[in-house]
N, C-alpha and C positions, 0 to 999 in steps of 0.2 A: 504494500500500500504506500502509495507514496505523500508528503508531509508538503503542504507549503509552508512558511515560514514564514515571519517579519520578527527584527531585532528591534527593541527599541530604547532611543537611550534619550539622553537629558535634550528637550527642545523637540520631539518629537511627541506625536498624539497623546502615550501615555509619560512622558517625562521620566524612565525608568531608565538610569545608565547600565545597559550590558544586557537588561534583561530578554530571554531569548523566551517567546511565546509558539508554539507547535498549533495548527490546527488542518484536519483532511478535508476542508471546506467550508463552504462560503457561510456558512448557516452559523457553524461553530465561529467565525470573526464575530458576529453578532452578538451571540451569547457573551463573546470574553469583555465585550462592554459593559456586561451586567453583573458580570461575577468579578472584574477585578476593577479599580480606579485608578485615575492618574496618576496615583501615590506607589501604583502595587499593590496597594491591600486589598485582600478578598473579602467584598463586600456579604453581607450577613453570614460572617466565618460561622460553619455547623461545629466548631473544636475537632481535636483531637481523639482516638479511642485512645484508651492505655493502652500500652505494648511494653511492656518489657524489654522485647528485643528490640527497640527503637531507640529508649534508654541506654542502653547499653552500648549504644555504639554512636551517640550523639556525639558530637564532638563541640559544637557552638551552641550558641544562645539558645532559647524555643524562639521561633521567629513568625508570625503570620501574615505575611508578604509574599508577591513572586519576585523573590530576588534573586533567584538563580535559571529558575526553567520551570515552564506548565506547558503540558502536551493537553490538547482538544481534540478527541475522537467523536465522533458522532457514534451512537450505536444502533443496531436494526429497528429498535421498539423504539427510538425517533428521540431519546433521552442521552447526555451527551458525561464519555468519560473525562474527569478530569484529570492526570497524572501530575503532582508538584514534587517538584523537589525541595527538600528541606536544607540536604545538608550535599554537594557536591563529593566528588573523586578526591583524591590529595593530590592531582594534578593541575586542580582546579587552582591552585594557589600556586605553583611552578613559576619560575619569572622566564625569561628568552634564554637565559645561562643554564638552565634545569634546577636552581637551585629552589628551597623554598616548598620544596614536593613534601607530604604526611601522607600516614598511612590511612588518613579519615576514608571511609567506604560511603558511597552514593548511597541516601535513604531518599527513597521516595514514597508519596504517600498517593491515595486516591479518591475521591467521593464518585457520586453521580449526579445530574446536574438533569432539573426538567427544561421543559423545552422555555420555560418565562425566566428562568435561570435560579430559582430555586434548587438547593441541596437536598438531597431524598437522605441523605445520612454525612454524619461525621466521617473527617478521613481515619483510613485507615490504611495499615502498612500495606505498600504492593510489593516493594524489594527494599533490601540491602544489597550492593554488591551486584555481585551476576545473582545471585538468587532470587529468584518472582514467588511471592506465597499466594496459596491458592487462599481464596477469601470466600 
């Protein structure tokens, strides 16, 4: 499936430096108007579930913002995935020298989102790492 994309950073629509927003169509641009603001933050945040293993591997803040990456899929029953990432790779912080690299593991989280842009539930963990958990 392939992904169109917009980056967008300070002076642009949503004024977000770096941040990278994923969506597989047009419908899904729309929605990201409802679910995040100018700011980055995601408007009427549903929280977090506990996870243990989320804990245990956080390395930064808790943050409720797209500061790093949000993937938009749309899905067949017409309600749309959201994919956020919380906390990046330890490459993510790498400078052009290689220096600068941690071992922090990419968490990402996920909800669902109705078609008015309503959350149907709290996120919850999809991955750490390469690992995807079945939910």
């Amino acid at each position: 499936m392939a992904y169109g994309y917009i980056t967008i950073r300070n002076g642009e629509k949503y004024r977000i430096k770096g941040m990278r927003v994923f969506f597989n169509d047009l419908k899904s641009l729309s929605l990201i108007e409802k679910v995040i603001d100018e700011e980055g933050k995601i408007l009427n945040f549903p929280g977090i579930e506990e996870d243990e293993r989320i804990e245990k591997e956080r390395k930064i803040g808790k943050i409720f913002d797209v500061r790093f990456e949000a993937v938009f899929t749309l899905l067949e029953n017409g309600e749309t995935l959201m994919r956020w990432t919380i906390q990046p790779d330890g490459f993510y912080w790498m400078d052009n020298d290689g220096f600068g690299i941690t071992n922090d593991k990419r968490i990402t989280l996920y909800s669902t989102i109705d078609e008015n842009g309503n959350f149907l539930h709290k996120f919850r963990l999809y991955s750490i790492g390469d690992k995807i958990f079945e939910n």
